[in-house]
SEPA-941725 format. One record per atom (N, C-alpha, C, O, CB): atom name; x, y, z; residue number from 1. Coordinates in steps of 0.001 Angstrom, whole numbers, plus 500000, padded with zeros to 6 digits. Glycine has a CB too. Layout:
<atoms>
+------+--------+--------+--------+------+
! name !   east !  north !     up ! resi !
+------+--------+--------+--------+------+
!   CA !      X !      Y !      Z !  NUM !
...
+------+--------+--------+--------+------+
</atoms>
This chain:
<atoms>
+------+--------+--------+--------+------+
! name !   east !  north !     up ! resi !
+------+--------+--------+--------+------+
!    N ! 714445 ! 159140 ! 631653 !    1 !
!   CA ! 714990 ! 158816 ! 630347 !    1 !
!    C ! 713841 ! 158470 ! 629401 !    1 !
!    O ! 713151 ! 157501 ! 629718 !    1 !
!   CB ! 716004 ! 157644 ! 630443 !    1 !
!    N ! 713516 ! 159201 ! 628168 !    2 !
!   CA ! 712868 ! 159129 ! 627598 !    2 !
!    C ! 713280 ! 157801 ! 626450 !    2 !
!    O ! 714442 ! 157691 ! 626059 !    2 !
!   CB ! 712670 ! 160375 ! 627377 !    2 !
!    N ! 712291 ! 156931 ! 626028 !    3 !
!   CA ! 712283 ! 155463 ! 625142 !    3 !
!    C ! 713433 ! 156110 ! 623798 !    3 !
!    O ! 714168 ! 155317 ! 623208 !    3 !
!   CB ! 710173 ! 154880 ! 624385 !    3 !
!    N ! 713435 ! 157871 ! 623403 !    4 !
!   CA ! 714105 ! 157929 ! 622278 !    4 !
!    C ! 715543 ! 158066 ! 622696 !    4 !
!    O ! 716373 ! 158281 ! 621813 !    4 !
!   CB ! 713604 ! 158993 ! 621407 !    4 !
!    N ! 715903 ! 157971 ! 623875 !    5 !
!   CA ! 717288 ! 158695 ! 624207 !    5 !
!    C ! 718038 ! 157810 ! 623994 !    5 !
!    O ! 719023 ! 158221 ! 624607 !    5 !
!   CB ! 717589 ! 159268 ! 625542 !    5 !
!    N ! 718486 ! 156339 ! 623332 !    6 !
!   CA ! 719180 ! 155420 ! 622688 !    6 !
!    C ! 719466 ! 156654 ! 621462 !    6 !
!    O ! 720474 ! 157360 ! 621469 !    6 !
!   CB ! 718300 ! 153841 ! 622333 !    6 !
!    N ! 718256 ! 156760 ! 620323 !    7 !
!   CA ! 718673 ! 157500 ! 619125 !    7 !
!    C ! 719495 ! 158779 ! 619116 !    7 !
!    O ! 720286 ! 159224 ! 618285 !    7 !
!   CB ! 717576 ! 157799 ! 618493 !    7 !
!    N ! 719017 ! 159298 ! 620439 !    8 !
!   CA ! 719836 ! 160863 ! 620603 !    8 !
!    C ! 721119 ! 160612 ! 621085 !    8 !
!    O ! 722039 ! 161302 ! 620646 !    8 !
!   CB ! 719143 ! 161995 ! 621725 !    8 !
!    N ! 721358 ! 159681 ! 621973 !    9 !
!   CA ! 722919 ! 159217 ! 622304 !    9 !
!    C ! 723709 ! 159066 ! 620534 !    9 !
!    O ! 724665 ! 159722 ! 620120 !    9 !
!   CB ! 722871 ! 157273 ! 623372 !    9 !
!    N ! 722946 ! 158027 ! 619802 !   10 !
!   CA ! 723384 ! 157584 ! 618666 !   10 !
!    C ! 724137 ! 159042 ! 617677 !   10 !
!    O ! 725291 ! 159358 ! 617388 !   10 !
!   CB ! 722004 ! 156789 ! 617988 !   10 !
!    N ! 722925 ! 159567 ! 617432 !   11 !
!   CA ! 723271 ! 160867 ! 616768 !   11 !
!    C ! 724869 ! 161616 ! 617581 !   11 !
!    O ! 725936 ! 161908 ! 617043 !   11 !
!   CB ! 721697 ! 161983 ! 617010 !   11 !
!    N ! 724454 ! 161731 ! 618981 !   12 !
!   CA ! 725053 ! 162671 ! 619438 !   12 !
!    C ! 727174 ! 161957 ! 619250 !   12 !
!    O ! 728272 ! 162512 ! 619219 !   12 !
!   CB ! 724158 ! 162961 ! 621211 !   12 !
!    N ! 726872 ! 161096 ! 619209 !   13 !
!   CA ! 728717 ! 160300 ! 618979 !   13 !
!    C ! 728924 ! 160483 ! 617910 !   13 !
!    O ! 729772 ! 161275 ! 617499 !   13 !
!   CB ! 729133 ! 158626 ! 619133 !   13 !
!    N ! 728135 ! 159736 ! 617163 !   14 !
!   CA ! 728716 ! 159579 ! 615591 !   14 !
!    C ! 729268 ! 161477 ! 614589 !   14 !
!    O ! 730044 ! 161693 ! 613657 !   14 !
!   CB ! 726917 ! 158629 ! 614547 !   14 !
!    N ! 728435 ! 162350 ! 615375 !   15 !
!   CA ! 728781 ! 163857 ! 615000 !   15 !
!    C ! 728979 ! 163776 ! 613333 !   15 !
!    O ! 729958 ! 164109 ! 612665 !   15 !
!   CB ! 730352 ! 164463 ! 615878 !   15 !
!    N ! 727919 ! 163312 ! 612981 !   16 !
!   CA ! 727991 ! 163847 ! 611233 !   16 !
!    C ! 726759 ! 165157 ! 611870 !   16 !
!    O ! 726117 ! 165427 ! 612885 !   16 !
!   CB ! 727164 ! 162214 ! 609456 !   16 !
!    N ! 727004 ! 165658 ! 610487 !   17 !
!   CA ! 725952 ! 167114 ! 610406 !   17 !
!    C ! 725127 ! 167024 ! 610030 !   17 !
!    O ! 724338 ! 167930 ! 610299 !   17 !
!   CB ! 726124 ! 168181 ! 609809 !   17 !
!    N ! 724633 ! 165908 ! 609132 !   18 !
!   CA ! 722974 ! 165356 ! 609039 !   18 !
!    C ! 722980 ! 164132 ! 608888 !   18 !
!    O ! 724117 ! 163666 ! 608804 !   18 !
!   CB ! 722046 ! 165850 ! 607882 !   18 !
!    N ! 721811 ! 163109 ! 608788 !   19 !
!   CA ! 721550 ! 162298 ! 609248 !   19 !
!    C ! 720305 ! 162093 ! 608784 !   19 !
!    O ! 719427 ! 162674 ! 609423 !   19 !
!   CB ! 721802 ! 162351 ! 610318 !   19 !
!    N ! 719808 ! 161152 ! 607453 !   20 !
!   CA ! 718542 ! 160648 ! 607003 !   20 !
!    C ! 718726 ! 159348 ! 606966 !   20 !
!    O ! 719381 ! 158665 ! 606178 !   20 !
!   CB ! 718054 ! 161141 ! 605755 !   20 !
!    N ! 717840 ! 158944 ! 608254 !   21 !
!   CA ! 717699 ! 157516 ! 608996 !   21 !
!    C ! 716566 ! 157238 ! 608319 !   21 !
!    O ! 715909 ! 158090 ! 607722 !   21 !
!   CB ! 717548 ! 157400 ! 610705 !   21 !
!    N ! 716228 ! 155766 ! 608398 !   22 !
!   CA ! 715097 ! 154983 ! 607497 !   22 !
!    C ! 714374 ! 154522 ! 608775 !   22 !
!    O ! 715030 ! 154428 ! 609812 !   22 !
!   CB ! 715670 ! 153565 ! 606321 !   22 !
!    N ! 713216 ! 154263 ! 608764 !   23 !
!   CA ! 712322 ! 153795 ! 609914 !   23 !
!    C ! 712841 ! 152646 ! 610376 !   23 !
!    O ! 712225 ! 152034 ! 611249 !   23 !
!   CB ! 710888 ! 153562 ! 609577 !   23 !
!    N ! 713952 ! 152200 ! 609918 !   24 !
!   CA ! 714037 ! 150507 ! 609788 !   24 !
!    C ! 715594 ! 150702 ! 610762 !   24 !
!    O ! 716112 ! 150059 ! 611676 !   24 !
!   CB ! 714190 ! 149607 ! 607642 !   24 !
!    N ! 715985 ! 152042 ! 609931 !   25 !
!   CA ! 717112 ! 152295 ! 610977 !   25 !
!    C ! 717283 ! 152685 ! 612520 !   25 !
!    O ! 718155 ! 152476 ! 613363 !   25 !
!   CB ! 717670 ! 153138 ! 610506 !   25 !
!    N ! 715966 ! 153392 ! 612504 !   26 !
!   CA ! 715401 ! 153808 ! 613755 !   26 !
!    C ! 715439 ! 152736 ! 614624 !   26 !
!    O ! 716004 ! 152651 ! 615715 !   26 !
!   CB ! 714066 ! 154310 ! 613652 !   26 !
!    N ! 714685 ! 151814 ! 613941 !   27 !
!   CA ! 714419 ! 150499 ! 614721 !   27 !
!    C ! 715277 ! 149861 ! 614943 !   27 !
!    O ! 715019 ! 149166 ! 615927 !   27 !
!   CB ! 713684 ! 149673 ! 614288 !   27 !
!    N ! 716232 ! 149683 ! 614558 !   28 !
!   CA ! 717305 ! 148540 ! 614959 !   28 !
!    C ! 718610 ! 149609 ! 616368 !   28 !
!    O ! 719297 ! 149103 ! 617254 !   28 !
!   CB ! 718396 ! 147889 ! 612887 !   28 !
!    N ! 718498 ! 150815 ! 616071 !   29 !
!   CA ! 719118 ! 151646 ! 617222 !   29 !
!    C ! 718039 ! 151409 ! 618453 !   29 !
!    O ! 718491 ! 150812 ! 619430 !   29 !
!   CB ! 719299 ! 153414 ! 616775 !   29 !
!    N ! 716669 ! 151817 ! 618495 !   30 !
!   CA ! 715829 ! 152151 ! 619130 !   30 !
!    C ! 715503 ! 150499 ! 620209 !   30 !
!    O ! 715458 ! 150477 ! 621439 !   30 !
!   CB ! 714708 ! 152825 ! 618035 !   30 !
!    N ! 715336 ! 149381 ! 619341 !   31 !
!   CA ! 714746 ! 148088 ! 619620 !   31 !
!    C ! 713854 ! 147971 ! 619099 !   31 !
!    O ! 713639 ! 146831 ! 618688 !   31 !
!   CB ! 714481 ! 147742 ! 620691 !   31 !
!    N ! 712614 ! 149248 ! 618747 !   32 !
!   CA ! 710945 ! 148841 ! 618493 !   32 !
!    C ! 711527 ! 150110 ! 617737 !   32 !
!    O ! 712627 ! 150662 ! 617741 !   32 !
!   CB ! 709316 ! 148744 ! 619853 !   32 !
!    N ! 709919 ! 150414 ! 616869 !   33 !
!   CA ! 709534 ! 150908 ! 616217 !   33 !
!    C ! 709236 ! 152781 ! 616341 !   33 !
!    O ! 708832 ! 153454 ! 617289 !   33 !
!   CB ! 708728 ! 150035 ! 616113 !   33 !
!    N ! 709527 ! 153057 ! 615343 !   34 !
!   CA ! 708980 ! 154655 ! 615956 !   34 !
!    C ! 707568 ! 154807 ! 615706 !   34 !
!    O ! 707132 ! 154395 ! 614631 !   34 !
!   CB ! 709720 ! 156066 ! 615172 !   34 !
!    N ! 706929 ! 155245 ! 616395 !   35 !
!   CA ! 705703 ! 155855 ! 616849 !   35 !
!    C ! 704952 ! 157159 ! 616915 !   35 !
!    O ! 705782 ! 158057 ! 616773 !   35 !
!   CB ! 705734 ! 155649 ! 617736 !   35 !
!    N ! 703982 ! 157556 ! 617037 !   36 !
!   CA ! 703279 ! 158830 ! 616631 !   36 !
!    C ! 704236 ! 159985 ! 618522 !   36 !
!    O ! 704865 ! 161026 ! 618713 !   36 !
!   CB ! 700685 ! 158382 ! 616562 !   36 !
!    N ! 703893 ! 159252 ! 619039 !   37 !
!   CA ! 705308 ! 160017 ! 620362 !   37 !
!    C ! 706260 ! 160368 ! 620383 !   37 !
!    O ! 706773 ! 160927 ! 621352 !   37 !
!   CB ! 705858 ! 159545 ! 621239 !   37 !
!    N ! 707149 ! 160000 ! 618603 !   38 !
!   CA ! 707919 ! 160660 ! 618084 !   38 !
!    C ! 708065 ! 162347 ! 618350 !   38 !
!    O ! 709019 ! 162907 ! 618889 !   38 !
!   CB ! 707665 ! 160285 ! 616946 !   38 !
!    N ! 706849 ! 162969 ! 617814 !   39 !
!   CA ! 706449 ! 163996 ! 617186 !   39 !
!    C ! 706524 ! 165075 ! 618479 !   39 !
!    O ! 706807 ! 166265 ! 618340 !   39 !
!   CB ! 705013 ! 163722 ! 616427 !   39 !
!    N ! 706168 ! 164330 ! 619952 !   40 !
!   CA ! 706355 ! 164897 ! 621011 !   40 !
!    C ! 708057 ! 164829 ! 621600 !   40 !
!    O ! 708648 ! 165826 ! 622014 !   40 !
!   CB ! 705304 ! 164269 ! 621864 !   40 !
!    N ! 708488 ! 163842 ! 621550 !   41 !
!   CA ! 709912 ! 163660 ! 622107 !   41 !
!    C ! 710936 ! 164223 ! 620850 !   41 !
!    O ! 712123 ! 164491 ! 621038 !   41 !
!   CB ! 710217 ! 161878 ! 622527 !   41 !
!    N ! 710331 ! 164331 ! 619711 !   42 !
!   CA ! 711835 ! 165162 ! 618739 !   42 !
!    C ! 712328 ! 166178 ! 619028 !   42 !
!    O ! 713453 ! 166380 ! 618572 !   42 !
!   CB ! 711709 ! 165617 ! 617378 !   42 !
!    N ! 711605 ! 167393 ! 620030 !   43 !
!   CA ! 712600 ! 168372 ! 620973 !   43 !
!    C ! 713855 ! 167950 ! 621734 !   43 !
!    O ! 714955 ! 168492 ! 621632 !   43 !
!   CB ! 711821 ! 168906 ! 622058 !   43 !
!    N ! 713455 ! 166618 ! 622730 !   44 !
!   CA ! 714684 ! 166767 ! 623048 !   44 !
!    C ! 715774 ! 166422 ! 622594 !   44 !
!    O ! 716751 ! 166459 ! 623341 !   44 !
!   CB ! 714768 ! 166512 ! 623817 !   44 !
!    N ! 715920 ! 165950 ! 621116 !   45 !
!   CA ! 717169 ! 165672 ! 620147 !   45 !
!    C ! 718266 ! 167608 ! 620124 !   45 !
!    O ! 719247 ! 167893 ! 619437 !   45 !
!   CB ! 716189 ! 165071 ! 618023 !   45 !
!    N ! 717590 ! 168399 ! 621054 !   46 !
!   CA ! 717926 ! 169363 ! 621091 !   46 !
!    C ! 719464 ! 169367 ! 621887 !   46 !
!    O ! 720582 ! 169870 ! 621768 !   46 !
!   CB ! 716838 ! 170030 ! 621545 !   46 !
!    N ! 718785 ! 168550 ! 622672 !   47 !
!   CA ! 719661 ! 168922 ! 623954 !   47 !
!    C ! 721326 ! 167702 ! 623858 !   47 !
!    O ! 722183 ! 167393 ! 624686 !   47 !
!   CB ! 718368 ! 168499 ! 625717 !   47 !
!    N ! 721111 ! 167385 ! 622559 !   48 !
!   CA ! 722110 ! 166681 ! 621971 !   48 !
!    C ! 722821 ! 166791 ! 620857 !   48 !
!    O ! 723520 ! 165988 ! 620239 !   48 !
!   CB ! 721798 ! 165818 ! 621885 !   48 !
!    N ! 722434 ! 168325 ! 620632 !   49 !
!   CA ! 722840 ! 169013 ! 619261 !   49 !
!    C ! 722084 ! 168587 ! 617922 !   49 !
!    O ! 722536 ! 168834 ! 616804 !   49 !
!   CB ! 724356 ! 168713 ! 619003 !   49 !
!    N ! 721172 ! 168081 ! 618102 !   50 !
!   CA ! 720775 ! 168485 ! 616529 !   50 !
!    C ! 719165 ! 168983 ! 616972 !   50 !
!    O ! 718697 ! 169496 ! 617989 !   50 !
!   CB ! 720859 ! 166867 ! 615132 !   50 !
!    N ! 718516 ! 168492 ! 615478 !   51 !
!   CA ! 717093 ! 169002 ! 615302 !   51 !
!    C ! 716385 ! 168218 ! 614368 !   51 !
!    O ! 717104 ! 167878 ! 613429 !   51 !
!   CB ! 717024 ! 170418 ! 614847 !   51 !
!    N ! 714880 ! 167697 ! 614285 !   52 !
!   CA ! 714481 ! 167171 ! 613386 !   52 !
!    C ! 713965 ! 168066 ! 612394 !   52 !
!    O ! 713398 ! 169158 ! 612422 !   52 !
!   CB ! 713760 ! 166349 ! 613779 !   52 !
!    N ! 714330 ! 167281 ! 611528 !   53 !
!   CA ! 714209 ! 168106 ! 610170 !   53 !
!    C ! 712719 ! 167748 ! 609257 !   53 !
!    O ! 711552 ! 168093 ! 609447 !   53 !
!   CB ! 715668 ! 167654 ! 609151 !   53 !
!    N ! 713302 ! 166990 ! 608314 !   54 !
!   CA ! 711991 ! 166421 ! 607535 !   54 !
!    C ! 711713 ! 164907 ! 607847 !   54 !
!    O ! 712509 ! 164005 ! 607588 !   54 !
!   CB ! 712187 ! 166551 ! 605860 !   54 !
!    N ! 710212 ! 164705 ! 608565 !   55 !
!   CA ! 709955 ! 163562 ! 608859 !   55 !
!    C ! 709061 ! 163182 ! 607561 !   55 !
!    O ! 708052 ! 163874 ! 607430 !   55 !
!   CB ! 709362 ! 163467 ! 610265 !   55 !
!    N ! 709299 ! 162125 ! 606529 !   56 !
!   CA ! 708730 ! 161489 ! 605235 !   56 !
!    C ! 708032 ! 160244 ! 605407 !   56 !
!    O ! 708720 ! 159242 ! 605208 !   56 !
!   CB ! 709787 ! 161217 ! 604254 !   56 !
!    N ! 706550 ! 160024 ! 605803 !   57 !
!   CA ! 705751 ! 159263 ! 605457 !   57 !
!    C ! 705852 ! 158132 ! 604928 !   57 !
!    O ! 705837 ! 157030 ! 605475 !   57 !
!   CB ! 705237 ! 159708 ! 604975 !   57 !
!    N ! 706016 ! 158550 ! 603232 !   58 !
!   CA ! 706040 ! 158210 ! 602317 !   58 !
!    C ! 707508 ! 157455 ! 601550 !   58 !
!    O ! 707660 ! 156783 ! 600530 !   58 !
!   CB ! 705511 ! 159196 ! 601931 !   58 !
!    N ! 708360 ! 157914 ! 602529 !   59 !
!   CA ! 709788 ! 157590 ! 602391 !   59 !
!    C ! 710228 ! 156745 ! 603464 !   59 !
!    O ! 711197 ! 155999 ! 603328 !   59 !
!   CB ! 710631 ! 158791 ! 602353 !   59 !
!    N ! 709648 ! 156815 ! 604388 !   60 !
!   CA ! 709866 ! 156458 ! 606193 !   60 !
!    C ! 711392 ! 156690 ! 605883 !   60 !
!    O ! 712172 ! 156026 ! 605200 !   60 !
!   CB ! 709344 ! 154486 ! 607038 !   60 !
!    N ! 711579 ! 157941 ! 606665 !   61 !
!   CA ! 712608 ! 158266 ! 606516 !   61 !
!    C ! 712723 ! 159616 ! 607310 !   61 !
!    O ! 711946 ! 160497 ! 606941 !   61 !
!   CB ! 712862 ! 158207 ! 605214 !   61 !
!    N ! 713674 ! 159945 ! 608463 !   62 !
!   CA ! 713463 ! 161024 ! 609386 !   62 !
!    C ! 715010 ! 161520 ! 608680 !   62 !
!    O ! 715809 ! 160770 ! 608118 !   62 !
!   CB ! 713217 ! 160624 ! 611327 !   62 !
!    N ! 715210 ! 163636 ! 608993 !   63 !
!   CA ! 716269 ! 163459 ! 608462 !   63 !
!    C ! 716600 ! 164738 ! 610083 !   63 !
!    O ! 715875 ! 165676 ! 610415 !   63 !
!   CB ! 716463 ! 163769 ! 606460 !   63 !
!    N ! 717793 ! 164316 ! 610701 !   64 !
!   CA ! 718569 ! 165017 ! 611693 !   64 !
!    C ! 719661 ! 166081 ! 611186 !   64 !
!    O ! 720595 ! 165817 ! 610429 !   64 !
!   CB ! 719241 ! 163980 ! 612496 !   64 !
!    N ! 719391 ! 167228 ! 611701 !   65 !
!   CA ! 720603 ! 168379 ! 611420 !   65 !
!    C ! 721213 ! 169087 ! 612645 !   65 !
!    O ! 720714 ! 169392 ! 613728 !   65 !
!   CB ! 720026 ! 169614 ! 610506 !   65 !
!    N ! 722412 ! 169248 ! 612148 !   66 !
!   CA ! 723372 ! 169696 ! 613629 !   66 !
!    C ! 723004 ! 170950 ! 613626 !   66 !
!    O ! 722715 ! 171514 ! 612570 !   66 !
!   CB ! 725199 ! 169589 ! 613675 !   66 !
!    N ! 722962 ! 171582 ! 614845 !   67 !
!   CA ! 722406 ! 172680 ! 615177 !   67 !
!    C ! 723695 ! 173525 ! 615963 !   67 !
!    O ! 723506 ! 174651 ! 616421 !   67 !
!   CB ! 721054 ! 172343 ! 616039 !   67 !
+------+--------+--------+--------+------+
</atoms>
């Protein structure tokens, strides 16, 4: 079980078709913080129907789409 599979459970119930979470939102699903290991583990949001979309820096702000 990978540290993100709390968020991919999350996504995978609630079944909206996108999804622009705030870093802050991340964190309070997740426990801690998201991290640069993000970038490696956002594939398997696959295997829970969606996909990462636009990850924003500058916005901290990730956005999920149903696939």
């Amino acid at each position: 079980m990978s540290k993100y599979e709390p968020l991919w459970r999350y996504l995978k119930v609630n079944k909206k078709d996108s999804y622009k979470l705030s870093y802050e939102e991340i964190k309070k699903i997740l426990g801690s913080d998201i991290d640069r290991s993000f970038l490696t583990y956002k594939k398997e949001s696959k295997e829970y129907g969606y996909e990462v979309g636009k990850i924003s820096m500058k916005e901290k702000t990730v956005v999920f789409n149903k696939i």
